[in-house]
N, CA, C and O atoms as a GROMACS GRO file, in nm:
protein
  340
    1UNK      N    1   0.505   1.494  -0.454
    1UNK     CA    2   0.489   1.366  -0.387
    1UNK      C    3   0.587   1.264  -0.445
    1UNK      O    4   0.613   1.257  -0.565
    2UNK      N    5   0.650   1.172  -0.332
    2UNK     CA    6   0.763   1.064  -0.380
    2UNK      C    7   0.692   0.920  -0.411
    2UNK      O    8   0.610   0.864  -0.338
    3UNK      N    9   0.739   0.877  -0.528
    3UNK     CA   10   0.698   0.767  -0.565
    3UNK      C   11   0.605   0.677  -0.458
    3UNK      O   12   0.494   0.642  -0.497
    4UNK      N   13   0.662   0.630  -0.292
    4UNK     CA   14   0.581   0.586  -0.180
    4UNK      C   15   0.486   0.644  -0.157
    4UNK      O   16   0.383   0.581  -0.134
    5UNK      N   17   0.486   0.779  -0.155
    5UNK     CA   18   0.380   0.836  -0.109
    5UNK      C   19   0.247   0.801  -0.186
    5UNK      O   20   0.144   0.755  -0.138
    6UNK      N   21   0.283   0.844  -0.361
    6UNK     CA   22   0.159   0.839  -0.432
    6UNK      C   23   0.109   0.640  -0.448
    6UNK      O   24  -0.010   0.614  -0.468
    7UNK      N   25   0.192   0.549  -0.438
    7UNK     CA   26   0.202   0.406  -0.416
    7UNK      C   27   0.048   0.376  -0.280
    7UNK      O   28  -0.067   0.331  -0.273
    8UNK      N   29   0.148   0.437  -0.203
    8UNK     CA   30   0.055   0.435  -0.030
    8UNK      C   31  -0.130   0.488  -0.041
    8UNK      O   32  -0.223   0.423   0.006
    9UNK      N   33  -0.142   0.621  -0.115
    9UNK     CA   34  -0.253   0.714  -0.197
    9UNK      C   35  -0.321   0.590  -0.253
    9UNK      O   36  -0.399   0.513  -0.198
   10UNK      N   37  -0.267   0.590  -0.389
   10UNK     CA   38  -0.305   0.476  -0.408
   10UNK      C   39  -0.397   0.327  -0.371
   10UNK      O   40  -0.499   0.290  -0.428
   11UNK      N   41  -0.326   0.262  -0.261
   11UNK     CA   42  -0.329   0.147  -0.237
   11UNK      C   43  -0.474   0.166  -0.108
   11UNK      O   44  -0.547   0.088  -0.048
   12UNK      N   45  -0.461   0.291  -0.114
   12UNK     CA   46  -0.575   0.356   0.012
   12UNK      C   47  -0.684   0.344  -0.072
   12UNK      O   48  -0.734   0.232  -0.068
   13UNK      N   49  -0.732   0.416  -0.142
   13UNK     CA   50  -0.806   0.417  -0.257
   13UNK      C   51  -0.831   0.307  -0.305
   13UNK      O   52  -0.938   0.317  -0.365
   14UNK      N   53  -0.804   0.239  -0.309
   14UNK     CA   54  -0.832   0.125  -0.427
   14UNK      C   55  -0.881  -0.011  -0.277
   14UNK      O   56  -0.979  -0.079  -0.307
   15UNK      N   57  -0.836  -0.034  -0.175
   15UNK     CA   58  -0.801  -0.139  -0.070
   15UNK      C   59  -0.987  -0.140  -0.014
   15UNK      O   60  -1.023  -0.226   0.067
   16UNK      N   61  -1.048  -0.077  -0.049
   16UNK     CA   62  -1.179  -0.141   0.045
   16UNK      C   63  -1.305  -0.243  -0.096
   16UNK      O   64  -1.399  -0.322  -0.088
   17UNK      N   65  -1.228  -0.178  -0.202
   17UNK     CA   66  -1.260  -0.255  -0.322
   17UNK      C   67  -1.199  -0.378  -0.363
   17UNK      O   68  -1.272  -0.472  -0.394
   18UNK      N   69  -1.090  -0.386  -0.365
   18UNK     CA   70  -1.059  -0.500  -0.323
   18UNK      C   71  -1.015  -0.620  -0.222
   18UNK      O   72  -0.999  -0.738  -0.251
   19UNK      N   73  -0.999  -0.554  -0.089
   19UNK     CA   74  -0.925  -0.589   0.027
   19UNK      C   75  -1.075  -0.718   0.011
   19UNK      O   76  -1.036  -0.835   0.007
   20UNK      N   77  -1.194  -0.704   0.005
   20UNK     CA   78  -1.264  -0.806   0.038
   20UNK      C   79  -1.275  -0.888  -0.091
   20UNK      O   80  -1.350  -0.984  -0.072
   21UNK      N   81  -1.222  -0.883  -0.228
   21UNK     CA   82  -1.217  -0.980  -0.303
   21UNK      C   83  -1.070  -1.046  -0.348
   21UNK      O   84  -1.054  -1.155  -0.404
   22UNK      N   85  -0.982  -0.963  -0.315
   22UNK     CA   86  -0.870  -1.047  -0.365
   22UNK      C   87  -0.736  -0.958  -0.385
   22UNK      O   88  -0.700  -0.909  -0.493
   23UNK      N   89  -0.663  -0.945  -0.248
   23UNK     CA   90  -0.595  -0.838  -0.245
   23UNK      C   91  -0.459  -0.860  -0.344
   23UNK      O   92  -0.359  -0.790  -0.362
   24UNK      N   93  -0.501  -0.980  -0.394
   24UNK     CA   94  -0.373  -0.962  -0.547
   24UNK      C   95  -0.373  -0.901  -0.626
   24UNK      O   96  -0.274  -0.881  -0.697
   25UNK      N   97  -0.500  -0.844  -0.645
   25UNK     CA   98  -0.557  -0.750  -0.763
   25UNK      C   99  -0.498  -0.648  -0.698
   25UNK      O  100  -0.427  -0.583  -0.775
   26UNK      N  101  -0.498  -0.609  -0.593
   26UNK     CA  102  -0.449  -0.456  -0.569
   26UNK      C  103  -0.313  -0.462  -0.616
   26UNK      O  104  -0.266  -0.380  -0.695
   27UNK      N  105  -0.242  -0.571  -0.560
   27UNK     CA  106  -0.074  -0.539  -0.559
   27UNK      C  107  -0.032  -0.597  -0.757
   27UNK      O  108   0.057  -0.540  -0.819
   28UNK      N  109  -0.097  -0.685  -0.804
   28UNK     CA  110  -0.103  -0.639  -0.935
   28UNK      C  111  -0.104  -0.514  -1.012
   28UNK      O  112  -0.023  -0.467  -1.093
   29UNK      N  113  -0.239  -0.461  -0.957
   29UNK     CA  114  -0.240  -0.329  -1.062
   29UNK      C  115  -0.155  -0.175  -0.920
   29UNK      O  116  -0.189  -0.058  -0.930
   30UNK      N  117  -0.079  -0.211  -0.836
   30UNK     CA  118  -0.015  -0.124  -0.758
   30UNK      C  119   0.141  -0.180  -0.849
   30UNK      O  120   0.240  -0.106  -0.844
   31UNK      N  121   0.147  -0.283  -0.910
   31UNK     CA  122   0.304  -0.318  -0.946
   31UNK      C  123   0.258  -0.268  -1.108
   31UNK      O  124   0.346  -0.197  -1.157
   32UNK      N  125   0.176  -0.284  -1.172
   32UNK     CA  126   0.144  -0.214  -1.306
   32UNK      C  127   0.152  -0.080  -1.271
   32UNK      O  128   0.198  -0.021  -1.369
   33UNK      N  129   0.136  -0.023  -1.205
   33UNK     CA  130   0.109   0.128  -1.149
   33UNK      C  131   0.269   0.193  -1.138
   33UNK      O  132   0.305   0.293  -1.202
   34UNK      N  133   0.344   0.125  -1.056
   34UNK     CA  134   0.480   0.178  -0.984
   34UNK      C  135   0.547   0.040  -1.039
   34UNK      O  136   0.568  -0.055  -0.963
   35UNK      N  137   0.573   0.038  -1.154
   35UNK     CA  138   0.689  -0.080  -1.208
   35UNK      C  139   0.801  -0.052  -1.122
   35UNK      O  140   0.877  -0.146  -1.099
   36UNK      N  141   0.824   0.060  -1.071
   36UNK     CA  142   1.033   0.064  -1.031
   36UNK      C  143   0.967   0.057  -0.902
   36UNK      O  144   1.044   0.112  -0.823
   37UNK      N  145   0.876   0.022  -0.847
   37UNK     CA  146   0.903  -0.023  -0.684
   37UNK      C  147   0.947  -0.172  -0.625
   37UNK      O  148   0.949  -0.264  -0.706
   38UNK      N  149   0.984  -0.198  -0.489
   38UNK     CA  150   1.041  -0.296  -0.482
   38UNK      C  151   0.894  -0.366  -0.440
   38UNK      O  152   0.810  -0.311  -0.369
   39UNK      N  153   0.885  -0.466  -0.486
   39UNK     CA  154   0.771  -0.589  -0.468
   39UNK      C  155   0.750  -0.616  -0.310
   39UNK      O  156   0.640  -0.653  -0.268
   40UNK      N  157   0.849  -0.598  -0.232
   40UNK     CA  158   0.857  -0.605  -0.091
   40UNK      C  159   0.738  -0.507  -0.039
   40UNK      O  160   0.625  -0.530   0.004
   41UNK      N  161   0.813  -0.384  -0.062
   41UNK     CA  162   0.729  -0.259  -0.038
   41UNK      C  163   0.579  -0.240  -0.056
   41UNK      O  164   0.493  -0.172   0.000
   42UNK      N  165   0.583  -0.317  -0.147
   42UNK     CA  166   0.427  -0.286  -0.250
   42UNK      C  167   0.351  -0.396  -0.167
   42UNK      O  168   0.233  -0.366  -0.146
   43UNK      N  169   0.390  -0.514  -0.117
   43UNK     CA  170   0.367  -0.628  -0.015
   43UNK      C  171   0.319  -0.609   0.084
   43UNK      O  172   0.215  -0.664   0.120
   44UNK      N  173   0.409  -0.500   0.175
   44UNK     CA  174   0.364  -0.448   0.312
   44UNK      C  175   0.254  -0.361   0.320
   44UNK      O  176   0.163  -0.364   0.403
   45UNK      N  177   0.278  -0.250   0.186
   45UNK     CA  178   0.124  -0.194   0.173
   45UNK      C  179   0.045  -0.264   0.078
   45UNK      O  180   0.099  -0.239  -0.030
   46UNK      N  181  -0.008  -0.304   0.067
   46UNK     CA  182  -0.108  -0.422   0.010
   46UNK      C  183  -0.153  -0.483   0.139
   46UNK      O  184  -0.257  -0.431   0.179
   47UNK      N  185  -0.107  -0.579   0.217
   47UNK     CA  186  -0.131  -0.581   0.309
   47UNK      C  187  -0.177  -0.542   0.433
   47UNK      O  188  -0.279  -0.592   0.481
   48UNK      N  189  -0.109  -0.455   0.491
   48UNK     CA  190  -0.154  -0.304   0.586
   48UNK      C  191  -0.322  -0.272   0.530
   48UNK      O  192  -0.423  -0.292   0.598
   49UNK      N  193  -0.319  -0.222   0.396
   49UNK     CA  194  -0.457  -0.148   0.394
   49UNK      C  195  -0.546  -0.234   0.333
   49UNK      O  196  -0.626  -0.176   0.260
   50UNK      N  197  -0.556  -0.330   0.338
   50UNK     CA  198  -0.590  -0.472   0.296
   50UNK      C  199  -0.657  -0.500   0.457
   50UNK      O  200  -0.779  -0.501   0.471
   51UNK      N  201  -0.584  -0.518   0.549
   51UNK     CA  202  -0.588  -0.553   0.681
   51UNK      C  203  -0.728  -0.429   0.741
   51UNK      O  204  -0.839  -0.457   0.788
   52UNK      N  205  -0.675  -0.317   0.720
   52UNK     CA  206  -0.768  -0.220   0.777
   52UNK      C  207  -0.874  -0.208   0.684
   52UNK      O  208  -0.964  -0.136   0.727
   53UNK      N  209  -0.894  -0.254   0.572
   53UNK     CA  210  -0.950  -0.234   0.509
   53UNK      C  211  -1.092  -0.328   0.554
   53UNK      O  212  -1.199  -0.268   0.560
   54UNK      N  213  -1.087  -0.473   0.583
   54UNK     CA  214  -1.147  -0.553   0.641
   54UNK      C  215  -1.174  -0.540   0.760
   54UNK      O  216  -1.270  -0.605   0.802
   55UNK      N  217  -1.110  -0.468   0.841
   55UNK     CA  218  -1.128  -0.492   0.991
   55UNK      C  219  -1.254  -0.361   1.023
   55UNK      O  220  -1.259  -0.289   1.123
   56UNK      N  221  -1.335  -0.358   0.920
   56UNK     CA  222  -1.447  -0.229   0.928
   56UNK      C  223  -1.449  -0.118   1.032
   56UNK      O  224  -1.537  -0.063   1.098
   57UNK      N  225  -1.291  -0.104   1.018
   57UNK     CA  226  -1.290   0.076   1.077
   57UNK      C  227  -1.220   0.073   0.990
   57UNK      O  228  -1.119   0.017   1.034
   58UNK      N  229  -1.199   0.106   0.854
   58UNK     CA  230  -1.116   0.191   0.766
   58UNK      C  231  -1.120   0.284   0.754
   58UNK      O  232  -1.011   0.339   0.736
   59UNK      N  233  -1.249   0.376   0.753
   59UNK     CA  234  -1.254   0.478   0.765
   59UNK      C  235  -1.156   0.562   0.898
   59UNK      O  236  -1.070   0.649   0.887
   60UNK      N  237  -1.199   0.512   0.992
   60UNK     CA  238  -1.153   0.556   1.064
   60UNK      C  239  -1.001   0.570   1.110
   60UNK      O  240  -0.947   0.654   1.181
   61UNK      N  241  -0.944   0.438   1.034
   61UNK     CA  242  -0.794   0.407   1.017
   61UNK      C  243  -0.728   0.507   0.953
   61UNK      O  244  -0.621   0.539   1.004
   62UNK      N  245  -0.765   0.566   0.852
   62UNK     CA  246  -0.759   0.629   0.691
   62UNK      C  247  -0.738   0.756   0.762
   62UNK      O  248  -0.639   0.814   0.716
   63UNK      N  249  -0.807   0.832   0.874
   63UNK     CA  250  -0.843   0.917   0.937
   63UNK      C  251  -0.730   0.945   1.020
   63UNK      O  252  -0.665   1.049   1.013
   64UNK      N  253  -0.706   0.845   1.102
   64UNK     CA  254  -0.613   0.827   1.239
   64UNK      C  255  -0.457   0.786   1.192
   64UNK      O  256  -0.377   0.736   1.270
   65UNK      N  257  -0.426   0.818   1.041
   65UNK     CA  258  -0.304   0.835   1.004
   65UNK      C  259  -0.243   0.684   0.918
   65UNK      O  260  -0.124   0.654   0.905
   66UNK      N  261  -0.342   0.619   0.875
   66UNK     CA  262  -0.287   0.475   0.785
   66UNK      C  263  -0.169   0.497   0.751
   66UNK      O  264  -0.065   0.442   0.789
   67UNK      N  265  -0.184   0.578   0.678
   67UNK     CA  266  -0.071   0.636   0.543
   67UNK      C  267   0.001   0.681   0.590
   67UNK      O  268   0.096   0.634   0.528
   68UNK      N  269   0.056   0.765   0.684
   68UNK     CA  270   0.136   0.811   0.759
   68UNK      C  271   0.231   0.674   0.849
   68UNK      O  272   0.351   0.672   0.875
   69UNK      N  273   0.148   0.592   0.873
   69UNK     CA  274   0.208   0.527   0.961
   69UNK      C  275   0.293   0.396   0.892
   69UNK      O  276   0.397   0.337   0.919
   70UNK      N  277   0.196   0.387   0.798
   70UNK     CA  278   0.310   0.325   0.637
   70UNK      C  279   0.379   0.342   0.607
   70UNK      O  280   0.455   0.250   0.575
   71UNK      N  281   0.416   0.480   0.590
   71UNK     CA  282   0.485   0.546   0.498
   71UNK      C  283   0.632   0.575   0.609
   71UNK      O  284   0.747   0.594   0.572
   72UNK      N  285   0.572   0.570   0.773
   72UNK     CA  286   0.678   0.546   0.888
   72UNK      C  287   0.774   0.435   0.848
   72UNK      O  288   0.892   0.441   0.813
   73UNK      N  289   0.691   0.330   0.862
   73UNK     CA  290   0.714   0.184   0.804
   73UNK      C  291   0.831   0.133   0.705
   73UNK      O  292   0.920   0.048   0.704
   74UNK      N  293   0.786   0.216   0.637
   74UNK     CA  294   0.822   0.163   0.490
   74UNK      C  295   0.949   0.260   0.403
   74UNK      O  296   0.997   0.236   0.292
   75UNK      N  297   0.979   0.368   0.491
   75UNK     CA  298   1.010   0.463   0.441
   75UNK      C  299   1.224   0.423   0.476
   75UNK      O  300   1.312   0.436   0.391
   76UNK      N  301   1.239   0.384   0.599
   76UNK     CA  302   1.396   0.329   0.629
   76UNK      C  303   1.402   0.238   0.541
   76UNK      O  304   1.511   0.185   0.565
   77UNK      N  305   1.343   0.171   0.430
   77UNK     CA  306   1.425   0.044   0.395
   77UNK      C  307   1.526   0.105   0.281
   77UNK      O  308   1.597   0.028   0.216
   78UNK      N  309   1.528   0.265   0.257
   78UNK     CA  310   1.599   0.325   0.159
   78UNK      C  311   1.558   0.344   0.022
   78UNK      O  312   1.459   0.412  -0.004
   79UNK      N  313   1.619   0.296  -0.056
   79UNK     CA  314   1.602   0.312  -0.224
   79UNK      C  315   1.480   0.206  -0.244
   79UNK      O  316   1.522   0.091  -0.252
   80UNK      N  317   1.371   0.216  -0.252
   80UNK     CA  318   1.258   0.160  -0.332
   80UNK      C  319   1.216   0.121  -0.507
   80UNK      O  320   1.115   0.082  -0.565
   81UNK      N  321   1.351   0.157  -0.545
   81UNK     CA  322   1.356   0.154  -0.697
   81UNK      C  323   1.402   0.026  -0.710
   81UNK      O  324   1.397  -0.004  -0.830
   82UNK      N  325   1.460  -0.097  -0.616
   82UNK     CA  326   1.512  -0.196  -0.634
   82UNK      C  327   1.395  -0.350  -0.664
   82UNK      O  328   1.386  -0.410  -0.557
   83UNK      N  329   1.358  -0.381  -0.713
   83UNK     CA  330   1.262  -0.482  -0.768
   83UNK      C  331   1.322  -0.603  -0.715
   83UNK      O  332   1.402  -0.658  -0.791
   84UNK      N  333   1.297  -0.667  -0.579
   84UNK     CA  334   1.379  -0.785  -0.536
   84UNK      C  335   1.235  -0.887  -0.566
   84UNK      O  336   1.117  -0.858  -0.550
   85UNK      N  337   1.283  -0.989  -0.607
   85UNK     CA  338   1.209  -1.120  -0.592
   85UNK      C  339   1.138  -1.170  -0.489
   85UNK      O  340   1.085  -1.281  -0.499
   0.00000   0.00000   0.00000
């Protein structure tokens, strides 16, 4: 598995625990987690499963390809090792 992938795993896992208290905590401990990812990246998923995470079909989101469709997403912006501001 590539760095996004296990990031995306991740952010799945962890997003219905925090998506309803404070989805900074996720992308905190997702940027403690994956230091060489770009903050952008880690943004969009934080968000995304943050989003489904609240909208009480996650399950069913999780099911119907979240991660897959993230990982669509997120996957052209190229090298993810770049840490932009």
């Amino acid at each position: 598995m590539n760095m996004l992938t296990l990031l995306i795993a991740s952010a799945l896992r962890f997003a219905p625990t925090f998506a309803n208290e404070d989805g900074e905590l996720l992308f905190d401990f997702l940027r403690a987690e994956f230091p060489d990812a770009a903050t952008d990246a880690i943004d969009l998923v934080v968000t995304r499963v943050c989003v489904a995470a609240t909208s009480g079909n996650f399950a069913s989101l999780k099911a119907n390809g979240l991660a897959t469709e993230i990982l669509g997403e997120v996957s052209p912006w190229g090298d993810l090792t770049t840490v932009w501001a």
